[in-house]
C-alpha positions in Angstrom: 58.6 -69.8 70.7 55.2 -68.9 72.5 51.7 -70.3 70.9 48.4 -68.7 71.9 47.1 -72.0 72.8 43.5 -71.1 73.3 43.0 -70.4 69.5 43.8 -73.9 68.9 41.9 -75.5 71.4 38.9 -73.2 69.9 39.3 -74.9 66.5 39.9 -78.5 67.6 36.9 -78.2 69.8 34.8 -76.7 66.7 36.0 -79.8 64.8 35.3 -82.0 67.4 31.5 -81.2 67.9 31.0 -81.0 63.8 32.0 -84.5 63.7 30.9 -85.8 66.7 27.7 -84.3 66.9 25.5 -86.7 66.7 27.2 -90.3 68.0 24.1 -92.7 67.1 21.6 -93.4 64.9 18.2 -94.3 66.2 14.6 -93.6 66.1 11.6 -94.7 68.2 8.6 -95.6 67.4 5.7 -96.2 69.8 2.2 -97.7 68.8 -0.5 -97.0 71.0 -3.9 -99.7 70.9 -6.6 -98.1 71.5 -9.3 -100.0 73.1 -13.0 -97.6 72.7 -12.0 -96.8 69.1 -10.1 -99.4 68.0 -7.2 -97.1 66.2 -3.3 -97.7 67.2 -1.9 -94.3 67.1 1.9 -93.9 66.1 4.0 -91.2 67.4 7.9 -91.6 66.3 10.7 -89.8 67.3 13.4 -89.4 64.6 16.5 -87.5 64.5 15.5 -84.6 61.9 19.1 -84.3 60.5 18.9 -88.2 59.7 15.5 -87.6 57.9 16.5 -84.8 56.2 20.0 -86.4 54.6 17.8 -89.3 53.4 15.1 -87.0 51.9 17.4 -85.0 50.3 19.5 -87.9 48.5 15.5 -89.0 47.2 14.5 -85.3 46.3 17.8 -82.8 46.0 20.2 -81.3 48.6 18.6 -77.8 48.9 16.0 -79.7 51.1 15.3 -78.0 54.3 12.8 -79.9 56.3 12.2 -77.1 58.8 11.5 -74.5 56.0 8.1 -72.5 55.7 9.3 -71.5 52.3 10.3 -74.7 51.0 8.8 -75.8 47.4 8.8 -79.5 47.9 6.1 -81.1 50.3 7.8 -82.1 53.4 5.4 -84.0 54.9 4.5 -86.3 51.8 8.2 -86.7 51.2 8.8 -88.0 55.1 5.3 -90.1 54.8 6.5 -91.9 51.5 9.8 -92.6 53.1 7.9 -94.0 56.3 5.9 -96.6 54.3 8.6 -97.7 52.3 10.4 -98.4 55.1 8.0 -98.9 58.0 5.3 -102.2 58.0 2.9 -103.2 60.2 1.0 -106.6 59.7 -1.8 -107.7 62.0 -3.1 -111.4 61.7 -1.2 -111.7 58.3 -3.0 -108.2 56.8 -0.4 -105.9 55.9 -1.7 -102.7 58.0 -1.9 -98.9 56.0 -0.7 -95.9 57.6 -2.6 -92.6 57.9 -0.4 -89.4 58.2 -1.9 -86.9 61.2 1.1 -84.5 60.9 4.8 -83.7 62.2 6.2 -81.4 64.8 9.7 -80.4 64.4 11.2 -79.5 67.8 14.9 -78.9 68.4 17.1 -81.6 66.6 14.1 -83.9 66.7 11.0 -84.7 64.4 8.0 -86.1 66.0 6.4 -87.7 62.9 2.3 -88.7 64.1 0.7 -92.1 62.1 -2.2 -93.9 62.8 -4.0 -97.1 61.8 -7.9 -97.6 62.1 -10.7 -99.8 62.4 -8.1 -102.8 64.1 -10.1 -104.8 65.9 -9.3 -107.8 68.0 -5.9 -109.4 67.2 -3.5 -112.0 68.4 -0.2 -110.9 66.6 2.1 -108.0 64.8 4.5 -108.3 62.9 7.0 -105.6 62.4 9.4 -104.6 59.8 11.8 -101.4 60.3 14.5 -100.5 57.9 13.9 -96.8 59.0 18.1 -95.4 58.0 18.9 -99.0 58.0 20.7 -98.4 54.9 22.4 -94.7 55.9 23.5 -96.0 58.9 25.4 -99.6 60.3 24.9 -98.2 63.7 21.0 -97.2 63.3 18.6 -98.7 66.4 15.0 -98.9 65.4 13.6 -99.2 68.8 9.7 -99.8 69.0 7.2 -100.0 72.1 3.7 -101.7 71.7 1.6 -100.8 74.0 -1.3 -103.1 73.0 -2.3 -105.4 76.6 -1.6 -104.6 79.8 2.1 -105.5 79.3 3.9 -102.6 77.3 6.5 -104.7 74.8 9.6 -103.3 72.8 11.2 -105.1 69.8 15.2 -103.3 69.1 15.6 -103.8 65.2 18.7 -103.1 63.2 21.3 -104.0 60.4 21.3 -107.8 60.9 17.3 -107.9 62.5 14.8 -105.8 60.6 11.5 -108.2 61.8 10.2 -108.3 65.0 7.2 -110.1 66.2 4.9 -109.9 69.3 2.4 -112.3 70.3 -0.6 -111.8 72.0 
């Protein structure tokens, strides 16, 4: 008996990038302290099919995050999953985020925050449950750049707080 191998081969390679398509969870955030205008400016990078599977399970599965004709507000949906799940505290004041925007390139969201009028501090303290709960895998990897000395904090399952003094 003959088989046409490459047929098969076709499908189990299908099948194997479906389900293996996307191997980790992670996102990263970076906060940038400005110094003349005392702002830290947030830029995060996040996986947009991670985002849009935990929007969806908030707001309905016909969600599409990179639709013009959607009927839902994408970016107030992704901003009010941020600050559920993102704080920031400086000197013991629990920080507010402003949303500047999103940009939605390839499989990847860039999601833009800020935080103004921070003046001098001498520590942050970060919490990041960002997928925490989608995800045992997810990697919430964050870079301060705030002194001369850029510092990164790696949260996850079993360490959502991180702390950086300065």
């Amino acid at each position: 008996m003959i088989y046409n191998i490459k047929p098969i081969v076709i499908i189990i390679l299908l099948l194997h990038c479906n389900v293996f398509s996307h191997p980790f969870h992670s996102t990263i955030t970076s906060f940038n302290c400005g110094k003349k205008n005392k702002n830290i400016e947030i830029t995060m990078k996040i996986f947009t099919n991670d985002l849009e599977k935990v929007i969806r399970e908030i707001q309905g599965p016909d969600l599409i995050i990179d639709s013009e004709k959607s009927d839902y507000n994408i970016d107030s949906l992704i901003f009010t999953y941020i600050e559920q799940n993102l704080v920031l505290t400086i000197d013991g004041n629990r920080k507010q985020f402003l949303w500047v925007g999103k940009e939605i390139e390839n499989d990847l969201t860039w999601c833009y925050l800020e935080i103004v009028n921070i003046d001098n501090f001498s520590k942050i303290l970060i919490e990041n449950k960002l997928f925490i709960s989608e995800f045992d895998d997810q990697l919430n990897i964050c870079h301060f750049y705030c002194s001369e000395k850029p510092e990164t904090i790696m949260l996850h399952q079993k360490t959502i707080f991180g702390e950086i003094n300065y």
